[in-house]
N, C-alpha and C positions, 0 to 999 in steps of 0.2 A: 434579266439579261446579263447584270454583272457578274454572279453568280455564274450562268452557265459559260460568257466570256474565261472565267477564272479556271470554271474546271475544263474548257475546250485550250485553254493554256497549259494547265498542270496535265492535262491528258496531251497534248504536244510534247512538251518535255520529257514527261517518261515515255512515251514512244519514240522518243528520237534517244535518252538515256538505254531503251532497250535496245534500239537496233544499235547505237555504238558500244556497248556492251559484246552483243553478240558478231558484231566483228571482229572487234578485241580478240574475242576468244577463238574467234575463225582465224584470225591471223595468228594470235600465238601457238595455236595447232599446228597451223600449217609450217611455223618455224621451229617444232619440238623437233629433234631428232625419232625416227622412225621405231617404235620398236622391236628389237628382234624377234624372229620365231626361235621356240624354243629347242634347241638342240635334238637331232633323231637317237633317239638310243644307241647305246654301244653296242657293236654286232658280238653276238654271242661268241665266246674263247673261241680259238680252233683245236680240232681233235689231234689234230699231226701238228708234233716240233721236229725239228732237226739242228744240224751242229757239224762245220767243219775245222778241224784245225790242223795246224801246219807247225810241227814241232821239229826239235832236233835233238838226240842223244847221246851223252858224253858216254859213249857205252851202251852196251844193249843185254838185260837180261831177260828172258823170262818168269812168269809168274811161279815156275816148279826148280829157280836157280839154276838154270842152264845160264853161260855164260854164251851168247851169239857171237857180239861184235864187242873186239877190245877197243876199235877203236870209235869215234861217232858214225852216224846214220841220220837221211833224215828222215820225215816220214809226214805222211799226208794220211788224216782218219776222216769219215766221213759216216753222217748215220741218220737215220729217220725213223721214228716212232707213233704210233698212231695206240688211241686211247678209242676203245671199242665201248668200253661199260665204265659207269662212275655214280654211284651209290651211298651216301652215309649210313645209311641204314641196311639191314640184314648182314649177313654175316662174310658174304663176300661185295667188297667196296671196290675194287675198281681192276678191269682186264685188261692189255694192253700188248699189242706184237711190232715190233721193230728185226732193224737188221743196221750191220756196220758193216763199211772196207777198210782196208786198212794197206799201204800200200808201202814196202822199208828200199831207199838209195845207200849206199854206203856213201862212204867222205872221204877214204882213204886211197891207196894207191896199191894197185895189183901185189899179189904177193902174201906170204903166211905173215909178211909183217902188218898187215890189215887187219884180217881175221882170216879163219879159216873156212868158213864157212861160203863167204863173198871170194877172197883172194887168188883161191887156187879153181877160181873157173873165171879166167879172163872176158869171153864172152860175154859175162854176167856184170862184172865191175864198170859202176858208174853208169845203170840204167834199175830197171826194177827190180831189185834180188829176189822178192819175192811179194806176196799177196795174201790175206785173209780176209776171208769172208765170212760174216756170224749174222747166224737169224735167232730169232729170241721171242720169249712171250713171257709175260708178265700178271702174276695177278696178286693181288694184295685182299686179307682175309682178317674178318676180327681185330680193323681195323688199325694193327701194331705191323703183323705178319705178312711179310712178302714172297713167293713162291716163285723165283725165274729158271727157268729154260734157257741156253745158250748152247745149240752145236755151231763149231768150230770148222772153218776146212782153208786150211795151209797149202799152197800151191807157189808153185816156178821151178824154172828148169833145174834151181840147185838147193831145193829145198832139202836136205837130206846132212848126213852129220858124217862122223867121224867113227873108222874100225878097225882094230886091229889086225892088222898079220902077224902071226902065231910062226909064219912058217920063216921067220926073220931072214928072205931075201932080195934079193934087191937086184934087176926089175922084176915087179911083182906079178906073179904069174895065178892069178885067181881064176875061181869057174866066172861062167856069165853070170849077172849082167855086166861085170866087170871089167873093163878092158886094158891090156898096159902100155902106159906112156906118162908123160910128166904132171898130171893130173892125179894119178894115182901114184905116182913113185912118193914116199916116204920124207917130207920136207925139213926132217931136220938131219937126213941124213943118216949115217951108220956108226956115226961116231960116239964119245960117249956112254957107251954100250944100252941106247936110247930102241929100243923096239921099230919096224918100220911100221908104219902106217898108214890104212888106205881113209883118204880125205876126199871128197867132192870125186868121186869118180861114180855115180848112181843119178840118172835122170828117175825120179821118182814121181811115182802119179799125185804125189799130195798126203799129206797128214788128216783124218776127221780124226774131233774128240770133241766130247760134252762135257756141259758142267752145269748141275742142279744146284741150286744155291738157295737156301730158308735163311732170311735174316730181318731184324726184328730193329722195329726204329721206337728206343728207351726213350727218344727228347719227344714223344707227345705226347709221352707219360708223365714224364719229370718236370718238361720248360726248364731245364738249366741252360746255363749258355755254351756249355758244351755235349752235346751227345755223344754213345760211344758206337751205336750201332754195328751188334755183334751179330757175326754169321759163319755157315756152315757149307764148303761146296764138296761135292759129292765130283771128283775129276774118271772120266770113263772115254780111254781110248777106246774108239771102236775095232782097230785093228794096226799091226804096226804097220811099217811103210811103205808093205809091199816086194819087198824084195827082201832074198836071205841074204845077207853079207858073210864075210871071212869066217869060218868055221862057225857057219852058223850064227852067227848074230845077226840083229835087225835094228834099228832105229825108230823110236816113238816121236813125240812131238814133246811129250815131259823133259827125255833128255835123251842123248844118244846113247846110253846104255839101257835104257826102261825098255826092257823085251821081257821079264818074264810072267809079270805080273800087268794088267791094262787100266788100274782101278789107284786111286788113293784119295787124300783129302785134305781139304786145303781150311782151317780153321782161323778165323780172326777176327777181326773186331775194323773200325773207320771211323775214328773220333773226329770230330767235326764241328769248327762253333764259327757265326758268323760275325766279322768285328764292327758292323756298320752300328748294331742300336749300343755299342758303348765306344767306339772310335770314332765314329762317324767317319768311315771310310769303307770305298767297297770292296774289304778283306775276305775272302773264305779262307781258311785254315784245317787242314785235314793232314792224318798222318796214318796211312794204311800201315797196317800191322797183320802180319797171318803167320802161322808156319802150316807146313804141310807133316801129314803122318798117313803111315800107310806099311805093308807089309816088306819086311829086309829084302827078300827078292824083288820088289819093284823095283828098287836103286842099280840091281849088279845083273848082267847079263847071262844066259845059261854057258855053260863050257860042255860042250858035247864030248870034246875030244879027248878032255884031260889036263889036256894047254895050259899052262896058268895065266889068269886073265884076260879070256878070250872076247869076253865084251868091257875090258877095265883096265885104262892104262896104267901102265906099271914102270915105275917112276924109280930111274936110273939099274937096270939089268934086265938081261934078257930073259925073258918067258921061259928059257928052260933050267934058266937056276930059282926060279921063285916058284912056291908052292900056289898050288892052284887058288886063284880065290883071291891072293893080296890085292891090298886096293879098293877091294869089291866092297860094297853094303857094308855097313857097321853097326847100323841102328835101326827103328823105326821111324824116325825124324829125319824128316829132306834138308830144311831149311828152316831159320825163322830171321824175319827179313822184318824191317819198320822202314820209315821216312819222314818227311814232310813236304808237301805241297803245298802251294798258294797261289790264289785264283785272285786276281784282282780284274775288277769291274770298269772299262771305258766309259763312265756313265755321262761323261761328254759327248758323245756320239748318240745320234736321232736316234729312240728307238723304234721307228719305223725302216730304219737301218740294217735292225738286227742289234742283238748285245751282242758287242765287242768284249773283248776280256785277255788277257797275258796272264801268262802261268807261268809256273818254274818249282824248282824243289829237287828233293835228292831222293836216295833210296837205298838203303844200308844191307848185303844180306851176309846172313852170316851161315855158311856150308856146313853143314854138320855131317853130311854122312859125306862117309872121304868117298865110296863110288862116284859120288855127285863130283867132288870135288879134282879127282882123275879127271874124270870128263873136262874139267875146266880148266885141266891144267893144258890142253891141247889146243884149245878156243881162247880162253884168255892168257896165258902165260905162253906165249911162242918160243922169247927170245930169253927166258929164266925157267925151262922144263922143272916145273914142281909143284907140290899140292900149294892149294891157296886157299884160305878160310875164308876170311873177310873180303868183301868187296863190296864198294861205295861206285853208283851210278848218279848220275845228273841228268836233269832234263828242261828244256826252256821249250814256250810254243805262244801262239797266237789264235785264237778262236772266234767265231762270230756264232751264237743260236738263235733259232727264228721259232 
């Protein structure tokens, strides 16, 4: 009896040791904190980015050294891209079709002392001068090699450029579409002995032109910290700008003497390195470099008449003391133009937000063929009529991509 007294005690004991046990453990369960579930995966990249920015220009050139605006502009770009095919393997790696706006205000105040382009169509000053619109497709090959498409179309009421009158009088008495009055009369006058000139007197349907571009990305061969990323673009007006001006000339989107020729080429290179994995900042650093080349008649405009420099201004006398031609084309070389740009990263701002980012930089071009440079002297030099080489543009802006 003792015996089984002993073991109906130790068998009490550890049944009352198990069940406070297994409370213990019920209770410190129930006071673990809960565990979480495990996170849903991340939803797969999206096929479409996009990107607006809102910059300003101390200056405005184009990419074939037209000088636009001597003075700033602002300008609002906006664009969306969509990625169709993406492959590491075989030989073409990834397809892709996008478009951009692109929309320019001037900053200045009516008048050739603005620019010529904006100034001398009051209507136009201090709202939209103009508009471009560009669609684009993209495919990249053999892994280095990238193939884009980009047609171009230029549009607003004063889209259009600068022509000589041959017939040096004053008011200017042209066929249609031309009409006379203080839009077309001659802004710097008779004095001089300065040519007159018809400026913004052409409502133009718009400028189209493409540009085929092969360019080759060296930093995924290399991994240095700098890339240079050289390329080739293939520039093809589709037609000029619709209308014949003064003895025969017409207006392209290259420049306002580029009528005889619709073709040239813009070669360069985009060195690129980015300063975060040695600054630990979020720097991009880039400095576009091209020049363009292309046939001496692209530069200078035809002279049907005999006129001298009938699409080529002619810089201090009158068209019938200067030989046909002066001024005109000089070379095969348009331009060759460098800069640098820098892209810094808001990387304080959510990136559910969008990246944020501020830009800024310059852009050096240097005019080589004096045609070109005529031309400039009309657009950017108003107020000191003469050729100009050199010119140095600035540009600051703000962005967000998604």
């Amino acid at each position: 009896m003792k015996r089984l007294a002993r073991t109906t005690i130790y068998g009490s004991i550890a049944a009352a040791a198990l069940c406070l046990a297994s409370g213990l453990a019920i209770a410190a369960d129930m006071t673990l904190p809960t565990k979480a579930p495990p996170p849903p995966p991340a939803p797969p990249p999206s096929n479409w980015s996009a990107f607006l920015v809102v910059g300003y220009n101390f200056g405005q050139m184009n990419p074939q050294g037209q000088a636009v605006y001597k003075l700033g502009d602002y300008n609002l770009v906006g664009g969306a891209n969509l990625s169709l095919y993406k492959s590491k393997d075989g030989f073409i790696n990834s397809w892709s079709v996008g478009g951009l706006g692109i929309i320019d205000w001037t900053s200045g105040a009516p008048g050739p002392s603005d620019a010529v382009w904006a100034g001398l169509n009051p209507t136009e000053n201090g709202s939209a001068l103009y508009y471009i619109l560009q669609a684009n497709t993209s495919v990249t090959f053999a892994q280095y090699w990238t193939l884009t498409e980009e047609f171009f179309h230029l549009g607003g009421a004063n889209a259009n450029g600068g022509v000589l009158n041959p017939n040096n009088t004053l008011p200017l008495a042209p066929p249609p579409p031309f009409t006379t009055g203080s839009q077309c009369a001659n802004p710097f006058g008779t004095g001089a002995g300065l040519p007159p000139l018809a400026l913004g007197c052409l409502s133009l349907p718009g400028w189209n032109w493409n540009n085929l571009r092969l360019s080759f990305s060296d930093g995924l061969i290399t991994h240095w910290p700098i890339s240079f990323n050289p390329y080739v673009t293939w520039w093809y007006n589709f037609f000029p700008s619709g209308f014949a001006g003064i003895n025969g000339t017409t207006t392209e989107a290259a420049c306002f003497s580029c009528n005889s020729e619709h073709t040239d080429f813009l070669i360069g290179m985009e060195p690129k390195m980015n300063m975060q994995p040695y600054w630990g900042v979020p720097l991009t650093l880039t400095a576009p470099t091209w020049f363009t080349v292309g046939s001496k008649s692209f530069w200078a405009g035809t002279n049907p008449s005999g006129i001298a420099g009938s699409a080529c201004v002619l810089i201090g006398a009158q068209p019938a003391t200067i030989a046909a031609g002066t001024n005109c084309s000089t070379s095969n070389i348009g331009i060759f133009t460098t800069g640098l740009t820098g892209v810094w990263g808001l990387t304080s701002i959510p990136a559910q937000w969008g990246h944020w980012f501020v830009k800024g930089g310059f852009q050096w071009f240097d005019i080589v063929n004096k045609a070109l440079q005529a031309d400039n002297a009309v657009t950017w030099g108003l107020t000191s009529f003469g050729l100009q080489q050199n010119i140095v543009v600035g540009f600051v802006g703000l962005g967000v991509g998604f």
